[in-house]
Backbone as ProteinMPNN parsed JSONL, in Angstrom:
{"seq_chain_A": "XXXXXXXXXXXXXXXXXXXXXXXXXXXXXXXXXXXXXXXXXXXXXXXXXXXXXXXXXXXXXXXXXXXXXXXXXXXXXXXXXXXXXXXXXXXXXXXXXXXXXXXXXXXXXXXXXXXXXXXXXXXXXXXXXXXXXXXXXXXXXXXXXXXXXXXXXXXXXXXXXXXXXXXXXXXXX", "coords_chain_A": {"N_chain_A": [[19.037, 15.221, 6.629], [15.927, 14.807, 6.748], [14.2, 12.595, 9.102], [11.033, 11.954, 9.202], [8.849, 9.562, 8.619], [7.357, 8.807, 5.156], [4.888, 9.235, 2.699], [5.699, 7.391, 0.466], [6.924, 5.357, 1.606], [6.059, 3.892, 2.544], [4.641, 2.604, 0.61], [7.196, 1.906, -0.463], [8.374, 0.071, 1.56], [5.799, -1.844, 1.866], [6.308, -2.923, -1.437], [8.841, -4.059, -0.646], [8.156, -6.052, 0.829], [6.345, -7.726, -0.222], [7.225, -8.898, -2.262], [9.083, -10.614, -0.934], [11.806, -12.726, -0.402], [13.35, -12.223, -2.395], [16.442, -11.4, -3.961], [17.587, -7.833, -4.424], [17.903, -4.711, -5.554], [18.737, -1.41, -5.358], [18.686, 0.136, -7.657], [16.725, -1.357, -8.976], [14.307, -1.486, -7.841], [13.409, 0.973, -7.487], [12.728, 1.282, -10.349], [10.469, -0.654, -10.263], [9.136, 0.571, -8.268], [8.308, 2.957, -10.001], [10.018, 5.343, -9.165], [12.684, 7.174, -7.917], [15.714, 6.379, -7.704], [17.329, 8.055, -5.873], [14.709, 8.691, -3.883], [14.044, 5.996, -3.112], [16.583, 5.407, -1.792], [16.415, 7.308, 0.361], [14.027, 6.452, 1.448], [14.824, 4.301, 2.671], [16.554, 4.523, 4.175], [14.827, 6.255, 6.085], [12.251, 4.663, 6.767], [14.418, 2.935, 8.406], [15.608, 4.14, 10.568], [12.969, 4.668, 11.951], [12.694, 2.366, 12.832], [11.511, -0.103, 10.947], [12.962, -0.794, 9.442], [15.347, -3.061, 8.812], [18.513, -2.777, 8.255], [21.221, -4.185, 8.12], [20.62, -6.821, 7.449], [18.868, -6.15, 5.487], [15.867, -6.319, 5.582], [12.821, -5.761, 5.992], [11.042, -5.16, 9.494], [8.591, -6.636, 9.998], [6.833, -7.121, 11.836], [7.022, -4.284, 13.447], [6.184, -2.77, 11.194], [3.204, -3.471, 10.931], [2.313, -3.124, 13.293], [2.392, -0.356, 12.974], [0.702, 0.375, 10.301], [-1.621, -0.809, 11.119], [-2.489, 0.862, 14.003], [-0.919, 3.035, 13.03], [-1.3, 4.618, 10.419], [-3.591, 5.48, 9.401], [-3.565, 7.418, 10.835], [-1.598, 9.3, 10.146], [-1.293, 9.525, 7.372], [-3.93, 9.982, 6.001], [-6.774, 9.393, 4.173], [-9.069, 10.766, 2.153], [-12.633, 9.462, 0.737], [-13.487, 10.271, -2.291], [-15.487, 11.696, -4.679], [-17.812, 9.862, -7.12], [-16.129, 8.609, -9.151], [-13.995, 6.829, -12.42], [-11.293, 4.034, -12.451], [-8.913, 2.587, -10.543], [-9.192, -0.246, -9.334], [-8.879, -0.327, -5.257], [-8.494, -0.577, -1.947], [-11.041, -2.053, -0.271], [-12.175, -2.601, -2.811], [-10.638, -4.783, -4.333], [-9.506, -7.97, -4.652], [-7.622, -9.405, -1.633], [-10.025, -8.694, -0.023], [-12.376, -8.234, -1.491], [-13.555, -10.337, -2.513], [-14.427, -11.032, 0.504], [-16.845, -9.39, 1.345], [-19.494, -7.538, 0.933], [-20.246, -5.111, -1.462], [-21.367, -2.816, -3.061], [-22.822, -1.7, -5.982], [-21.516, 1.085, -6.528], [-20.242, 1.202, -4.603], [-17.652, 1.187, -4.587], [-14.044, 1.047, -4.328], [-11.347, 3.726, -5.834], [-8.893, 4.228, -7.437], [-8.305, 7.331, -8.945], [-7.507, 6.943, -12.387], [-6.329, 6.41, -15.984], [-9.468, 5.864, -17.921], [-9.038, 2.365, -18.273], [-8.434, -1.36, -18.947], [-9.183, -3.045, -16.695], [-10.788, -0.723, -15.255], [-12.753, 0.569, -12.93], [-16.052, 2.083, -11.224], [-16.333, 3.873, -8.594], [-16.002, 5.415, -5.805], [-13.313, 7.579, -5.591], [-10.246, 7.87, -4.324], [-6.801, 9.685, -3.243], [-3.651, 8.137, -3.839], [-1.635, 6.694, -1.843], [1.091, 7.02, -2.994], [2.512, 9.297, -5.723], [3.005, 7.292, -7.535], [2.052, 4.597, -7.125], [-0.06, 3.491, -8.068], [0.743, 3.125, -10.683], [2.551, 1.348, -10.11], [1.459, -0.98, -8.802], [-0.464, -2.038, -11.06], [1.531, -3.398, -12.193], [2.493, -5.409, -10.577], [0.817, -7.489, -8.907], [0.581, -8.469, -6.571], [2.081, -6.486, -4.911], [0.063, -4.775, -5.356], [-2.69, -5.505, -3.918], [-1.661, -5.533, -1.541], [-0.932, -2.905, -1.087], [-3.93, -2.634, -1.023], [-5.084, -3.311, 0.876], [-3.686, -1.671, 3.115], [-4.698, 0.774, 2.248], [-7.512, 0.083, 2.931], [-7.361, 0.17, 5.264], [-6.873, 2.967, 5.633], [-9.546, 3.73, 4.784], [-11.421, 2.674, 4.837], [-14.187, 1.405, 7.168], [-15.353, 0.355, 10.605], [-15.375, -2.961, 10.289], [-14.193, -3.751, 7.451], [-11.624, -2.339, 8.034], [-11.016, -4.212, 9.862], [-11.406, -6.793, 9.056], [-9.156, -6.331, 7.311], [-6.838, -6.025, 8.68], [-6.421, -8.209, 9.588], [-6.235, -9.825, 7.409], [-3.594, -8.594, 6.814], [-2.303, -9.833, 9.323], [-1.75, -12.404, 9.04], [0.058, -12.426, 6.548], [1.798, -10.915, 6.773], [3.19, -12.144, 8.686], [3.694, -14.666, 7.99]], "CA_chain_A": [[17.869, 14.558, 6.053], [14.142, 14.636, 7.718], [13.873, 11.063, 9.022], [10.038, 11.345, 9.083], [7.99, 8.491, 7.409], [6.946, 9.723, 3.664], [4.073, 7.587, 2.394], [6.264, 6.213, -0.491], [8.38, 5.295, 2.431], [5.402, 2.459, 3.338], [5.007, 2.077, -0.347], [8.58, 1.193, -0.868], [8.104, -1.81, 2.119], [4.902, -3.054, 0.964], [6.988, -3.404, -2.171], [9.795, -5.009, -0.263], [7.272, -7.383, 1.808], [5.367, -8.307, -1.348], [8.588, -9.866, -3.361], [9.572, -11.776, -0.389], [13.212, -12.775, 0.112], [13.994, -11.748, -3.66], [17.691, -10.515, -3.507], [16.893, -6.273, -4.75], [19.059, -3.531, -5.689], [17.994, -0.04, -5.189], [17.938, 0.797, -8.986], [15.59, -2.309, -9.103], [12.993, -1.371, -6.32], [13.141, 2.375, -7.839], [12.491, 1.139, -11.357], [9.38, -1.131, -9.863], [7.973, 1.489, -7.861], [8.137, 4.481, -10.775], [10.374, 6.166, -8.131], [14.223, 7.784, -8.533], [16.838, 5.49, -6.906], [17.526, 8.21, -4.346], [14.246, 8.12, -3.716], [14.475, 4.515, -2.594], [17.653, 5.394, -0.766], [16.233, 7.916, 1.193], [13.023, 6.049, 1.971], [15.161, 3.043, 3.006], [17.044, 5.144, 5.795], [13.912, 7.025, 7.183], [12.28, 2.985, 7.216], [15.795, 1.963, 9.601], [15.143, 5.256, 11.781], [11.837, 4.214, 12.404], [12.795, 0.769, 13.303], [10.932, -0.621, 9.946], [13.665, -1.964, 8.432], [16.672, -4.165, 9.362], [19.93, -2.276, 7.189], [22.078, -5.362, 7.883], [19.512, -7.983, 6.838], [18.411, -5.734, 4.478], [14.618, -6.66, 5.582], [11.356, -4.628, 6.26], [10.567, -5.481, 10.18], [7.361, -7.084, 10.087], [5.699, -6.855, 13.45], [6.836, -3.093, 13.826], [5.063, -2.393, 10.475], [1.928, -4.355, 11.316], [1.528, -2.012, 14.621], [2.65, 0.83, 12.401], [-0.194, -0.19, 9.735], [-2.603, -0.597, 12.099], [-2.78, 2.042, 14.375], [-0.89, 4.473, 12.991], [-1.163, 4.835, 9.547], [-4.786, 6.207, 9.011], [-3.829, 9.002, 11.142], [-0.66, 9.984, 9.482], [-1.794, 9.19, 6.257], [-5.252, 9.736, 6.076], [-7.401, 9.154, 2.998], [-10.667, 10.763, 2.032], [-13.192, 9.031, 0.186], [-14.129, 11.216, -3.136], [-16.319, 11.72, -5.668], [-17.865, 8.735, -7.892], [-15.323, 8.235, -11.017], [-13.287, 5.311, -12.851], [-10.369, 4.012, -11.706], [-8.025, 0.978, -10.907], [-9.852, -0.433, -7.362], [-7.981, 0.124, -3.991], [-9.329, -1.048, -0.937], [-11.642, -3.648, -0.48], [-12.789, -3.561, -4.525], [-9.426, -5.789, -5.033], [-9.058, -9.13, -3.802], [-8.622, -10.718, -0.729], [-11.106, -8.151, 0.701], [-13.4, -8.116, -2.399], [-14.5, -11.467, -1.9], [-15.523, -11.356, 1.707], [-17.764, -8.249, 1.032], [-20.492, -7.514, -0.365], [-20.098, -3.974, -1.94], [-22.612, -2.37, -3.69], [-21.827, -0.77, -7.991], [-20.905, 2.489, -6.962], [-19.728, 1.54, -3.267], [-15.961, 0.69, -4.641], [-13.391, 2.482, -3.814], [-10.764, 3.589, -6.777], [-7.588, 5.34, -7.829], [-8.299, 7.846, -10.355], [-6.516, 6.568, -13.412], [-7.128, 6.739, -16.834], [-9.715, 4.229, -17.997], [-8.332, 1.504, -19.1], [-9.437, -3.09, -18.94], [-9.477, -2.734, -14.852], [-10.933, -0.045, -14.39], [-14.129, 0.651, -12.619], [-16.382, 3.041, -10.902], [-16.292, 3.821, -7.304], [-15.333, 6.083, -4.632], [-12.453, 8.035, -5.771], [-9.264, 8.294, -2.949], [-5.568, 9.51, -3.36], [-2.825, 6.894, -3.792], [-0.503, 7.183, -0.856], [2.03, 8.15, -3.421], [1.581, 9.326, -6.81], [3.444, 6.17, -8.555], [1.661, 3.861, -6.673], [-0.947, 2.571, -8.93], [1.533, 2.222, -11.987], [3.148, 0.097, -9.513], [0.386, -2.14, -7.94], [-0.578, -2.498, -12.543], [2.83, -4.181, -12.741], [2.785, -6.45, -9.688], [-0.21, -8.182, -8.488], [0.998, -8.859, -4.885], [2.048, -5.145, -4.164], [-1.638, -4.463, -5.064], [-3.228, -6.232, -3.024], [-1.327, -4.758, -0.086], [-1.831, -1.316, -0.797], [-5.539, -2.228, -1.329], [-5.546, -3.356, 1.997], [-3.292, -0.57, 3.535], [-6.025, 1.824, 1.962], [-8.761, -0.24, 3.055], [-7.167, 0.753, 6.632], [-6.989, 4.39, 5.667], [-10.582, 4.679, 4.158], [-12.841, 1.816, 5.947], [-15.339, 1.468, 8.388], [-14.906, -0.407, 11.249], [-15.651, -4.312, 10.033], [-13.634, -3.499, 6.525], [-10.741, -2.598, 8.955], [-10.845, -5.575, 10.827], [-10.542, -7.7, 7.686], [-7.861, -5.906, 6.668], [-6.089, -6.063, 9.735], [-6.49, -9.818, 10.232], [-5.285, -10.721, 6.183], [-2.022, -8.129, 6.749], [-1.809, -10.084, 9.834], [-1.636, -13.235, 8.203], [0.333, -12.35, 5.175], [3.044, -10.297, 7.689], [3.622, -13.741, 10.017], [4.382, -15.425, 7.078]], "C_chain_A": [[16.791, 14.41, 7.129], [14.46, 12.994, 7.554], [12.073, 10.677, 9.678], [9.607, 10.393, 8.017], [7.514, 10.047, 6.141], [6.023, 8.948, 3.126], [4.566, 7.23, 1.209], [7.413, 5.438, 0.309], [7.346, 3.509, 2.282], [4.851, 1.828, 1.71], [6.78, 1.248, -0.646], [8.212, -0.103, 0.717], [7.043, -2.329, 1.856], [5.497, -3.755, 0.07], [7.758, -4.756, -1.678], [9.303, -6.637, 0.293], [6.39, -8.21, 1.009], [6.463, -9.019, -2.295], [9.1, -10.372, -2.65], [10.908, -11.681, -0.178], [14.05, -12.93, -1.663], [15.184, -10.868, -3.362], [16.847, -8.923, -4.6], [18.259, -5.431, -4.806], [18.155, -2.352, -5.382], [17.704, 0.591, -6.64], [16.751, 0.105, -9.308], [14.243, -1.789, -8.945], [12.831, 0.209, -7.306], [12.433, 2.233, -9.314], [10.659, 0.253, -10.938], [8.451, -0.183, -9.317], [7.672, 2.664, -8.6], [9.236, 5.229, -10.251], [11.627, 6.673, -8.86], [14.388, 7.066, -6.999], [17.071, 6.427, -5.756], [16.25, 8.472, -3.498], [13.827, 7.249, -2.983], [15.295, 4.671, -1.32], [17.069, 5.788, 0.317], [14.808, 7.327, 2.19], [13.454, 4.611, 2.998], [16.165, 3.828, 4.459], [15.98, 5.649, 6.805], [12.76, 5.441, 7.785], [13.249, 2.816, 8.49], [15.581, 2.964, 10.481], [14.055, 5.333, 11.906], [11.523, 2.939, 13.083], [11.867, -0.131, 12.578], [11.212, -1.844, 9.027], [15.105, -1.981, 9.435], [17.79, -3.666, 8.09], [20.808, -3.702, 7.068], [21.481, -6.431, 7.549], [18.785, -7.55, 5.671], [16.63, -6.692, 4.144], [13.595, -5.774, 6.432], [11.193, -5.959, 7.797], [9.175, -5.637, 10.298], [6.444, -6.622, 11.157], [5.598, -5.093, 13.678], [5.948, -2.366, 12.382], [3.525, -2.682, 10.389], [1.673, -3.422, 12.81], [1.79, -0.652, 13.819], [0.725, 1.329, 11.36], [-1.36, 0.225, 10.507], [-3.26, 0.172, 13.281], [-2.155, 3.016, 14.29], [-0.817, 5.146, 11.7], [-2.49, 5.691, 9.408], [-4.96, 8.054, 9.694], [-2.462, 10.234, 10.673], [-0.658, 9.883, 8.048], [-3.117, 9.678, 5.934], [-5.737, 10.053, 4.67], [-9.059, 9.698, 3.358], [-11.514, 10.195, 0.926], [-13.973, 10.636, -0.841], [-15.515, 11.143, -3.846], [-16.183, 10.612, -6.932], [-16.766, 9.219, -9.192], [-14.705, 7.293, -11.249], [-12.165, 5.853, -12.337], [-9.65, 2.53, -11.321], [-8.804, 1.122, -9.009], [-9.078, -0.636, -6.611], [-9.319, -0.669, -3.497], [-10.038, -2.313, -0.879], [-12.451, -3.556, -1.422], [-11.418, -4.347, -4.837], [-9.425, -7.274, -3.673], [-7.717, -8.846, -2.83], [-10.007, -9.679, -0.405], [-12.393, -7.972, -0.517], [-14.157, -9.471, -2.138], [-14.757, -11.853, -0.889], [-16.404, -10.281, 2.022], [-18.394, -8.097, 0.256], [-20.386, -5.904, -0.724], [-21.259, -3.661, -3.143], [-21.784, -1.453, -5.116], [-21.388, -0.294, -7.664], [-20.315, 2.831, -5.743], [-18.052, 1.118, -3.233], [-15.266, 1.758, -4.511], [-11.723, 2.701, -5.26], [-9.7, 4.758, -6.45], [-7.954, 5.926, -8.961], [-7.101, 7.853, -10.894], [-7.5, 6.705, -14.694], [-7.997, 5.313, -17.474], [-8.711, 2.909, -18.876], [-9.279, -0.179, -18.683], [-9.818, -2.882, -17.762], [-9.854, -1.735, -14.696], [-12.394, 0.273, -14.122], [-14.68, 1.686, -11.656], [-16.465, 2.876, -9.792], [-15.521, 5.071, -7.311], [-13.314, 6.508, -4.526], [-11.367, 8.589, -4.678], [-7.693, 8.453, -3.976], [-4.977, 8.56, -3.067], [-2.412, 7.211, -2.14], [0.588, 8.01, -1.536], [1.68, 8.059, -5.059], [1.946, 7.925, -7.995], [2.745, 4.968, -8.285], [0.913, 2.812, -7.581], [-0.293, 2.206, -10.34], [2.398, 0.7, -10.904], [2.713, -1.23, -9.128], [0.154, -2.697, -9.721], [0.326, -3.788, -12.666], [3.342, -5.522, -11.581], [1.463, -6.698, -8.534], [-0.17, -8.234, -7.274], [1.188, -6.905, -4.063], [0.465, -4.56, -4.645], [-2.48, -4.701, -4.47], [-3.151, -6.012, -1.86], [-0.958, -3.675, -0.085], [-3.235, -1.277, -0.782], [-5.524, -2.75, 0.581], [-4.521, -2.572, 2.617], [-4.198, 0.844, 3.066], [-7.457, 1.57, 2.589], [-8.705, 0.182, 4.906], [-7.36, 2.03, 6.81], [-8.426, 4.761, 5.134], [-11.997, 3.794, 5.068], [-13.305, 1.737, 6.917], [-14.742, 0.383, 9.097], [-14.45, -1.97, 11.16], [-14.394, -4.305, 9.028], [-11.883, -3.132, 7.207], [-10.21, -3.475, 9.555], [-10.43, -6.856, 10.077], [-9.398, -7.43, 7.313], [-6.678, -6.174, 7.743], [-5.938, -7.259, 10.019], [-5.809, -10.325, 8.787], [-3.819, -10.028, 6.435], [-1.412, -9.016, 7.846], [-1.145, -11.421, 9.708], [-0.499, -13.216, 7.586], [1.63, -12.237, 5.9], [3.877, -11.27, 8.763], [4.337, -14.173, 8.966], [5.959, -15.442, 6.794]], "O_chain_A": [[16.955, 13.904, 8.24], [14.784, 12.331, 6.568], [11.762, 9.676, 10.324], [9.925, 10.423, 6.828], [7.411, 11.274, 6.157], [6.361, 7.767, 3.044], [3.722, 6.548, 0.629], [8.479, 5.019, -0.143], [7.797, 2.393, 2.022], [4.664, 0.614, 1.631], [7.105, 0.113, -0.993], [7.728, -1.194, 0.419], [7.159, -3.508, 1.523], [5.53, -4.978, 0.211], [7.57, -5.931, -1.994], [9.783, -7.768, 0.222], [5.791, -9.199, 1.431], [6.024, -9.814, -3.127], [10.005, -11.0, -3.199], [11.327, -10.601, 0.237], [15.048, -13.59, -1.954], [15.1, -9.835, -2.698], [15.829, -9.013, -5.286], [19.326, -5.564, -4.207], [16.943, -2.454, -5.189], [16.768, 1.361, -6.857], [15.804, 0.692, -9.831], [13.326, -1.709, -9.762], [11.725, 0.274, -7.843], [11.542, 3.054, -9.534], [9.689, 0.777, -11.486], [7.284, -0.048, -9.686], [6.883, 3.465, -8.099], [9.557, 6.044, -11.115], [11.731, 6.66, -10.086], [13.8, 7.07, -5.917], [17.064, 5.912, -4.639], [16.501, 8.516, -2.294], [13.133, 7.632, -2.041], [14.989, 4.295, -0.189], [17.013, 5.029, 1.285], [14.597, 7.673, 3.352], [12.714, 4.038, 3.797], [16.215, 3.373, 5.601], [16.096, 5.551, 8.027], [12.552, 5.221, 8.978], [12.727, 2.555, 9.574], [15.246, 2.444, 11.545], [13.824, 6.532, 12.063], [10.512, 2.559, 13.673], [11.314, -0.981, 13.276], [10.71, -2.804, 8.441], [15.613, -1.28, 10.31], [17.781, -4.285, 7.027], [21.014, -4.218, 5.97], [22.36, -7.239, 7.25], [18.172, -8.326, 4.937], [16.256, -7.343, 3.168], [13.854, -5.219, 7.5], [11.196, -7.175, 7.605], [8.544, -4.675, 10.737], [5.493, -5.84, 11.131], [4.539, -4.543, 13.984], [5.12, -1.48, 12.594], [2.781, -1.981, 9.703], [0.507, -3.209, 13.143], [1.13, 0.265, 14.306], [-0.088, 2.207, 11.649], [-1.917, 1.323, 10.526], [-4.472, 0.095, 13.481], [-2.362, 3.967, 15.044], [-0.296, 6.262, 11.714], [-2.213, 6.883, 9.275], [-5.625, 9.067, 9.482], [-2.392, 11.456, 10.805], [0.376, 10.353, 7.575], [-2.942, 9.595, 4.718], [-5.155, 10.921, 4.019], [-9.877, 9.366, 4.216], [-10.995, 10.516, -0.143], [-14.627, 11.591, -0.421], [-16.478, 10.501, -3.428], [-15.164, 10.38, -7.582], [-16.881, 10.178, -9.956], [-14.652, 6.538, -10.278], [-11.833, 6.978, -11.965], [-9.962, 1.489, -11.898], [-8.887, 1.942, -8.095], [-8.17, -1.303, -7.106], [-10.365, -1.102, -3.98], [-9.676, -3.391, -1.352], [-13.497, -4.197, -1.323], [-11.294, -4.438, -6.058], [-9.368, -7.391, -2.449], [-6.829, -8.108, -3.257], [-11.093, -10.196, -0.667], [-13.427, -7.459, -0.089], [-15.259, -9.543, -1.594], [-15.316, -12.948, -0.834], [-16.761, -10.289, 3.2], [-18.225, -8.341, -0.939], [-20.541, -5.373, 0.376], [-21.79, -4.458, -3.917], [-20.71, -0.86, -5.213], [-20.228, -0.522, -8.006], [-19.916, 3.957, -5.447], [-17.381, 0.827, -2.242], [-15.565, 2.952, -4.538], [-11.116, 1.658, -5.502], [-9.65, 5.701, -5.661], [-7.987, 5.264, -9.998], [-6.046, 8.339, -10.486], [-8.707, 6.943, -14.733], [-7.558, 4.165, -17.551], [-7.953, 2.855, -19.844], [-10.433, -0.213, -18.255], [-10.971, -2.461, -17.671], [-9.294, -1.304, -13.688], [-13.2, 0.239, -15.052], [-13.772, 2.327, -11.128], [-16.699, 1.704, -9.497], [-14.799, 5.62, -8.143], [-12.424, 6.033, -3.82], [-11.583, 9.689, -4.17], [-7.401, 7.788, -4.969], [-5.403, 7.879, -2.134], [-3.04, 8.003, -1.438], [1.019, 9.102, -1.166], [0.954, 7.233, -5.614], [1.301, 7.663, -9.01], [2.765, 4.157, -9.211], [1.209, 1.631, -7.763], [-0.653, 1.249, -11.025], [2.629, -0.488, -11.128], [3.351, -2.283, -9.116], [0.584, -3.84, -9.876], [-0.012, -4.889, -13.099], [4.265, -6.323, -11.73], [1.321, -6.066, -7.487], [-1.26, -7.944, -6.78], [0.629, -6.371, -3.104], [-0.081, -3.777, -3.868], [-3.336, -3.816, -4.48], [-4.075, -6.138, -1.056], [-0.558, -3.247, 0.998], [-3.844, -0.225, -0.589], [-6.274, -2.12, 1.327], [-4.015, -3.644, 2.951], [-4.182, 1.86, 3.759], [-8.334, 2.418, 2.757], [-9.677, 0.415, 5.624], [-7.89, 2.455, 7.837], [-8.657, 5.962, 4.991], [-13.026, 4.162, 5.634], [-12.588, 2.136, 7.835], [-13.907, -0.389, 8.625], [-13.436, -2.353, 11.743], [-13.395, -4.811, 9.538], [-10.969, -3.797, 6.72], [-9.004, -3.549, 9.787], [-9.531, -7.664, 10.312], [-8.604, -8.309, 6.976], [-5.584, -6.568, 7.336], [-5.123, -7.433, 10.925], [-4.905, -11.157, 8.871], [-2.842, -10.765, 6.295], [-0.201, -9.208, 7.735], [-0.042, -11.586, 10.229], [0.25, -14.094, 8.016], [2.491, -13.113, 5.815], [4.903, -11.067, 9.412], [5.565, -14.084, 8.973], [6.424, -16.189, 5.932]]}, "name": "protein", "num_of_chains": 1, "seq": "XXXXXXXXXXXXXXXXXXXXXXXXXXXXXXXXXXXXXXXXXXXXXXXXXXXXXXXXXXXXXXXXXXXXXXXXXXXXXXXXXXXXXXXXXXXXXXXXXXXXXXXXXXXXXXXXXXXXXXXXXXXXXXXXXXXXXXXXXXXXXXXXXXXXXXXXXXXXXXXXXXXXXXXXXXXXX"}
């Protein structure tokens, strides 16, 4: 098995880091994120050979994802900002980072999805992975921290810095 990162790898611990100290199964977490249970499995070993996650505590290492996050995700990941269309908002159009910015109509940044109540126009970027945004729909908290794990992969310097200071926050906790 390749034990590089996979970006549903940092989807699956956002997940994990966004439900807290909720006991989890692996059909669970696979059923939450869209994913297939092995899947999960396999994202949860290449996590522990990264030093991400804790196997015997069965917990996402905080601090090493928070330097992971922060300087090294945008360059192993990297997100380009597309072409205006609707979309469920990423980045800083989703709260926390929506309300300390001022963003301009058509300066949001979105997941093309199909329209639906949430969805709005902006600056069209790939998920990290393609289940992602059914996932963030179905749980408020893992949205929020992919919008700011995107807002790392697509923002300008300031928009960065926010983002980097609420994950740092959120990740202490």
């Amino acid at each position: 098995m390749d034990l590089r990162l996979k970006p549903q790898d940092i989807v699956l611990a956002m997940k994990l880091v966004a439900q807290g100290k909720v006991e989890w199964t692996q059909p669970q977490l696979a059923r939450a994120l869209h994913m297939s249970t092995s899947e999960v499995n396999h994202g949860l070993k290449r996590l522990a050979a990264c030093h991400l996650f804790n196997t015997s505590e069965r917990r996402v290492i905080r601090a090493g994802l928070l330097e992971f996050l922060v300087s090294g995700l945008r360059y192993v990941f990297p997100a380009q900002l597309g072409f205006l269309g609707d979309g469920m908002p990423t980045a800083f159009s989703v709260a926390p980072l929506a309300d300390k910015l001022r963003v301009g109509k058509d300066d949001g940044v979105v997941w093309s999805t199909p329209r639906g109540p949430s969805s709005i126009r902006g600056r069209v970027i790939k998920p990290l992975y393609k289940s992602a945004p059914l996932a963030a729909a179905e749980d408020r908290v893992l949205h929020e921290y992919l919008a700011l794990v995107d807002t790392l992969r697509v923002g300008r310097a300031r928009e960065r810095a926010l983002a980097r200071e609420e994950l740092s926050l959120r990740l202490a906790a």
